[in-house]
C-alpha positions, 0 to 999 in steps of 0.5 A: 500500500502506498502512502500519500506523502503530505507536503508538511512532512517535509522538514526544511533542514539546510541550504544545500551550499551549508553542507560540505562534500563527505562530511556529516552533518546533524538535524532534529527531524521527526522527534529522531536525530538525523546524519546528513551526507552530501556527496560530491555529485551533490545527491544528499542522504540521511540516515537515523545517527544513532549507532547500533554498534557502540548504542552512541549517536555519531554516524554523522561523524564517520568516515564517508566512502565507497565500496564498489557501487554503494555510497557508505558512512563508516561509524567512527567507533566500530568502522561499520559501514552503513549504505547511506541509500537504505541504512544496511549494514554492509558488514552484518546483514542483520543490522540497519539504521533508519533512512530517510527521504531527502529531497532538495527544492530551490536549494534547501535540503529538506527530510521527510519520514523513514523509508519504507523499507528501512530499519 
């Protein structure tokens, strides 16, 4: 079943300029701590901070990468890489965090609510 997605579900979170290249960036969105990632291509992902692994809120403090086709973040404490499109553990199948939707209008960067089939 499909969901209507409402417009005010939308959070306006940053310019899209405020954002460096690879680097995380935080957000309050939908009650839930949010990593924002802009990728050198100017693509924008957002996965719920929290870590599973170390139970701290810092994925938006990991290292950004690749591993083949799939953009990642790393967790800065237990380097588990999370696949910023749908917040799976690349290294532990049976682990993922929230991702969310990001959309970017007129250069504002805004979130809307967990993917479907995300964590």
């Amino acid at each position: 079943m499909t969901r209507h997605r409402d417009p005010e579900e939308w959070h306006a979170v940053c310019r899209l300029d405020q954002l460096e290249v690879e680097r995380g960036a935080t957000a309050l969105v939908h009650g839930q701590a949010v990593a924002i990632f802009k990728m050198p291509d100017e693509t924008v992902y957002a996965l719920g901070n929290h870590d599973p692994f170390s139970k701290a809120s810092m994925i938006a403090k990991g290292i950004v990468g690749r591993r083949g086709d799939v953009p990642f973040v790393a967790s800065p404490l237990h380097r588990h890489g999370f696949d910023l499109r749908t917040g799976k553990c690349l290294d532990d199948a049976h682990v993922s965090v929230p991702a969310y939707d990001v959309r970017v209008v007129d250069g504002v960067v805004q979130i809307g609510h967990r993917k479907a089939d995300a964590a």
